[in-house]
N, C-alpha and C positions, 0 to 999 in steps of 0.2 A: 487040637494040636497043643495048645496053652498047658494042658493037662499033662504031657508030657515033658514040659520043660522044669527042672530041675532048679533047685538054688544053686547047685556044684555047676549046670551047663550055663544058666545065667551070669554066671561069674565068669565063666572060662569065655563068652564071648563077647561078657564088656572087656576082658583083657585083649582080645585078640582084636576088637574092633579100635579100641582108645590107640593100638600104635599105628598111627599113619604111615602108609606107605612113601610118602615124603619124607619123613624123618627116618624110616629106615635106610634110604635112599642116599639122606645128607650124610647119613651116620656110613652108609659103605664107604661113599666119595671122600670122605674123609681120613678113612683108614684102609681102604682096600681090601677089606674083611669081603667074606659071601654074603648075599643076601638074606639066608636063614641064621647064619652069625649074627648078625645085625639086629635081626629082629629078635632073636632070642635074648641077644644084648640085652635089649629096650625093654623087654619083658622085664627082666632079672630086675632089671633101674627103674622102671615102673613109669621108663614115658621119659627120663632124665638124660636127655644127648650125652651131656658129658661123663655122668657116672656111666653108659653104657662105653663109652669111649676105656675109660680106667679099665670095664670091665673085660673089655676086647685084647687091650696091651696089656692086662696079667697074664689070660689066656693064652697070648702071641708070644710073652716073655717065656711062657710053658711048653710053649713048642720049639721055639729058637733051642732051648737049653736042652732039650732031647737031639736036637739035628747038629747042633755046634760040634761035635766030635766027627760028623761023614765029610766024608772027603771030598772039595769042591776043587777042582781043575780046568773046568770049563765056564764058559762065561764070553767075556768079550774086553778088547782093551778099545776105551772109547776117548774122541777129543773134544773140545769146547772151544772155541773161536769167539771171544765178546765183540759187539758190535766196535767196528773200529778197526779191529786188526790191530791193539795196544794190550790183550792179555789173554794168554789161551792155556790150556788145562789138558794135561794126559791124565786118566785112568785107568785103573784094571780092577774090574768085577770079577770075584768068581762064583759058579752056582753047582750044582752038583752034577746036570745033564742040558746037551745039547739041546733037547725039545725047551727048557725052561729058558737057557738065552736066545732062544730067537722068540720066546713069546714078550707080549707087549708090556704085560704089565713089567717085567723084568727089564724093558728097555727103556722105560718109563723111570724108574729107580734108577739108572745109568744114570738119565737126562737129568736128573734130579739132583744126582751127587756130583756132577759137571759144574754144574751151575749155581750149589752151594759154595763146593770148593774155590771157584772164580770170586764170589759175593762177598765169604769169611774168611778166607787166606788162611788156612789154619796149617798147621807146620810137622804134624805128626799124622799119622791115621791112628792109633791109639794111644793110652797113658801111659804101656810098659815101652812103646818106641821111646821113651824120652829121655835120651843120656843119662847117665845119673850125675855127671861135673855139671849139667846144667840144673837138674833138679837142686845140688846141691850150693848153688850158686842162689838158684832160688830162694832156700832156706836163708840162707848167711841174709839177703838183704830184708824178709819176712823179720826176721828176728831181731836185726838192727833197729827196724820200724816199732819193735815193741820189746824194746831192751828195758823199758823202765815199768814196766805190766810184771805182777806177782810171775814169780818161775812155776807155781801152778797152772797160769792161764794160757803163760807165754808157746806152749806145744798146742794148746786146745787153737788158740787163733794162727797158727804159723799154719796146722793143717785144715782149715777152715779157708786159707789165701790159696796152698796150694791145690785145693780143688779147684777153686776159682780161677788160678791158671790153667789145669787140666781142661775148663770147658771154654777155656779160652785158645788153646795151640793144639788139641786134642779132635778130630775131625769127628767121631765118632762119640763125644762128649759134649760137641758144642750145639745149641740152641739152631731147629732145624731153619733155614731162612724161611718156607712157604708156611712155616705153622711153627713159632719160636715159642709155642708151650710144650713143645714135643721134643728129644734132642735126636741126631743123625740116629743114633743107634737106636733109637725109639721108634722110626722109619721105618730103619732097615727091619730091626724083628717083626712089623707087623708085617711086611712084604715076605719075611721067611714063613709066616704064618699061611699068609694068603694063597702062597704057590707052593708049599708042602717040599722047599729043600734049605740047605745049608747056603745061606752068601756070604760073602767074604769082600769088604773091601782090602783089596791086595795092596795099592802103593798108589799114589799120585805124583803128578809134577805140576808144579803152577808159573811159569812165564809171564813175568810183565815186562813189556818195553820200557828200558833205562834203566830196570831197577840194577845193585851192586850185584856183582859174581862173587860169592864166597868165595876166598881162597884159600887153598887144601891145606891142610896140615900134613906137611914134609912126614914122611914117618923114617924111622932108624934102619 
């Protein structure tokens, strides 16, 4: 039998032996990939959690950006209740077919972004929701803070601040709560990956007990 084992089949079953079925396992749990995703990950990373991790969310970034253009209308609009009854949360998911909002992993992503939105307060779902008299508001005090910085630098660091508000009032830009190396939309693509359609956070509302009520701007 020995006689028939090759250096090329040697090699191909220390690789396939070296990836433990437990790190293939952490590595799905973690990103919600398939389990041959996973391991083929591991392969590519040579046994490296994390580089298979990078390797999974390039992949996932490569599929989001094929699917990002189909049209997602269905979904679900889900709420969020924090212990207490002092701050509760509406959403709207969208996905592209009914069989994918009622599957779990899709309602698991809901629960997900319920309970971010409750935890990080953020004030937008994305960076172009974002007025532009408050972006521009933004600038004016960015650049106050570094009126005395070369006029070379002073645009290098004003837009260096404003990402930094971006992943700060941006829901989809900000650092995910259950895993803050990852950001929401980091999340969400690997979840468009995992279940083969388009999602869409649509809009949220966040209610806390006593906070102020904006008041409208009268229009003409």
């Amino acid at each position: 039998l020995d006689s028939f084992t090759t250096p090329e089949n040697k090699m191909t079953t220390t690789t396939t032996q070296a990836i433990d079925v437990k790190v293939v396992k952490e590595l799905r749990d973690k990103t919600g990939a398939g389990m041959m995703d996973c391991k083929v990950a591991l392969q590519e990373a040579k046994g490296d959690l994390t580089e298979a991790e990078k390797i999974l969310r390039k992949k996932g970034i490569a599929v989001a950006g094929k699917k990002a253009g189909r049209v997602a209308n269905e979904g679900c609009i889900a709420s969020y209740i924090h212990h207490g009854s002092k701050l509760g949360v509406l959403v709207e998911i969208n996905c592209e077919t009914d069989f994918v909002a009622r599957n779990d992993s899709f309602r698991e992503l809901v629960k997900d972004i319920t309970q971010h939105i409750a935890a990080a307060n953020p004030s937008y779902v994305k960076r172009e929701d974002v007025p532009a008299n408050i972006l521009e508001s933004e600038k004016e005090i960015y650049r106050a803070q570094v009126k005395d910085k070369p006029p070379q630098a002073v645009d290098k660091i004003v837009t260096g601040k404003l990402e930094k508000f971006y992943s700060t009032v941006c829901l989809l830009e900000q650092p995910f709560v259950k895993n803050p190396e990852i950001s929401v939309k980091d999340h969400v693509t690997a979840k468009i990956a995992q279940l083969g359609e388009n999602l869409v956070i649509r809009r949220f509302t966040r209610w806390q007990l006593g906070e102020e009520i904006p008041v409208a701007t009268p229009t003409a």
